[in-house]
C-alpha positions as CSV (number, residue, x, y, z in Angstrom):
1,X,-81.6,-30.0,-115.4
2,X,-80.2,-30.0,-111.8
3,X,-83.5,-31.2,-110.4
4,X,-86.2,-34.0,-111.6
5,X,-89.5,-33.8,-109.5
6,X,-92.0,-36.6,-109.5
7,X,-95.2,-37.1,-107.9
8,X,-96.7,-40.2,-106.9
9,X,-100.1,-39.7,-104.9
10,X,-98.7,-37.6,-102.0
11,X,-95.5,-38.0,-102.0
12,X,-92.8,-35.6,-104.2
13,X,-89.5,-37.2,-105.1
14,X,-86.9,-35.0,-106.2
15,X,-83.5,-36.0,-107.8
16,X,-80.6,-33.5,-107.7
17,X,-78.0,-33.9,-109.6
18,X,-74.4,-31.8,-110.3
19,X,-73.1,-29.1,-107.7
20,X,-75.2,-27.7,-104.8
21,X,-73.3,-25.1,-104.5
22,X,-73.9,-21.2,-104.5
23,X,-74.4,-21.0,-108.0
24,X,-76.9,-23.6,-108.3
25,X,-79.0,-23.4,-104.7
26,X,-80.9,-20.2,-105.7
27,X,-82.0,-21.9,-108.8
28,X,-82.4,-25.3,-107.2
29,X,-84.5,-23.8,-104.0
30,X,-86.9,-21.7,-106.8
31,X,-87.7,-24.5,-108.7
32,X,-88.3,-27.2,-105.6
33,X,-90.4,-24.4,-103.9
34,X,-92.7,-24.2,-107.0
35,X,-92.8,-27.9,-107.3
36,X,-93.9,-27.9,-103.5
37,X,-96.5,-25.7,-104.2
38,X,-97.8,-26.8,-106.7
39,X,-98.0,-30.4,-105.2
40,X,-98.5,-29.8,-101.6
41,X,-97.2,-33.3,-100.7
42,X,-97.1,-35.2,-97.5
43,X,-93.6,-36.4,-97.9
44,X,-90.6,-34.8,-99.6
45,X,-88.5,-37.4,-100.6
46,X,-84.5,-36.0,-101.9
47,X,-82.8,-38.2,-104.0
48,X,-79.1,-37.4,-103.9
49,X,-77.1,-39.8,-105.5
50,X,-76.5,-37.9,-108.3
51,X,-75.0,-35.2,-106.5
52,X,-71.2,-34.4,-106.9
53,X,-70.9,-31.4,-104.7
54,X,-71.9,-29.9,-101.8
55,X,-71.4,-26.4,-99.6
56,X,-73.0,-24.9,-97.2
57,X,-75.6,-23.6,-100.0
58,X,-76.7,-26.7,-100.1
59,X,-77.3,-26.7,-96.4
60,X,-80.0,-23.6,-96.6
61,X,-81.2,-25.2,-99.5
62,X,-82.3,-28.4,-97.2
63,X,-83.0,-26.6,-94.3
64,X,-85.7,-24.2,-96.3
65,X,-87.3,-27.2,-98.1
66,X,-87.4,-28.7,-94.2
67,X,-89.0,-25.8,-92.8
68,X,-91.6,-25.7,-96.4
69,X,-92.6,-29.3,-95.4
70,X,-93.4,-28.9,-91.3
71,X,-95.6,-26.2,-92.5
72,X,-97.6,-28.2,-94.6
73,X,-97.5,-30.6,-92.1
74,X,-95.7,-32.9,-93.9
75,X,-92.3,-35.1,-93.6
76,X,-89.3,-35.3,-95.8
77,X,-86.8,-37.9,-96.2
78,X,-83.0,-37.4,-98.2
79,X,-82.3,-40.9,-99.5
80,X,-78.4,-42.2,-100.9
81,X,-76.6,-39.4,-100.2
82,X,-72.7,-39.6,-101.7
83,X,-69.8,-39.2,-98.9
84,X,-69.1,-35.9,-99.4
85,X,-72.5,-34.5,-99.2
86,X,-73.4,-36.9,-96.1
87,X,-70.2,-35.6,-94.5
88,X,-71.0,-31.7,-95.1
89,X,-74.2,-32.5,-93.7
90,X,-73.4,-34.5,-90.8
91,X,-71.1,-31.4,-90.3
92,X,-73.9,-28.9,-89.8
93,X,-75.6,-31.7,-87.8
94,X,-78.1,-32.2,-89.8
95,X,-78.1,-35.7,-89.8
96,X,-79.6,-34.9,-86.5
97,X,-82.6,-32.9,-87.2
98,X,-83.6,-34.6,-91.0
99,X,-84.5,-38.5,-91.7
100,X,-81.5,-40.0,-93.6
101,X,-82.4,-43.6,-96.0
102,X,-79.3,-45.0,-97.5
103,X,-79.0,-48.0,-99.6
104,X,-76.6,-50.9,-98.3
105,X,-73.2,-50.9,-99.7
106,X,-72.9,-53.8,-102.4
107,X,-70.6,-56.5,-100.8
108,X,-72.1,-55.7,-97.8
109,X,-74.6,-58.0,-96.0
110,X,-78.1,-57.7,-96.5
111,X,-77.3,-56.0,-99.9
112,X,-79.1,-57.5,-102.3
């Protein structure tokens, strides 16, 4: 499965995983809206390290989830995102308009 949603309290975490690409966004953006609804959560939080692969699907993908989430009011956060995704997003400019968290590097200081 492509996507793994869990709740905790208010917050929905959602791990994608594989290609978010055209054949997977529709798919992707069905399931994370019924998760969404089902939840209404205060915070979105994406969880992308598992993702290999990233067009401009993926891009409409995270802009409806963004778009879902200020009309509940709510905030969303995209954590460890892989270099090709980050750069396809950064791209777009997204980086910009959505609230990035990565993980320090290992090697790096203040990694742990």
């Amino acid at each position: 499965m492509p996507v793994q949603c869990i709740q905790q309290g208010r917050t929905l975490t959602a791990r994608l995983s594989g290609e978010v690409d055209h054949h997977a966004a529709k798919e992707m953006m069905a399931l994370l809206a019924e998760e969404i609804d089902a939840a209404l959560p205060e915070r979105l939080v994406l969880e992308l390290s598992q993702v290999s692969f990233m067009d401009s699907s993926g891009i409409a993908v995270l802009l409806n989830l963004w778009r879902r989430m200020g009309q509940l009011e709510g905030s969303m956060t995209i954590r460890h995102t892989p270099a090709q995704p980050l750069r396809v997003l950064r791209a777009a400019g997204l980086d910009k308009l959505l609230h990035f968290e990565e993980e320090p590097q290992s090697g790096s200081p203040g990694a742990e």
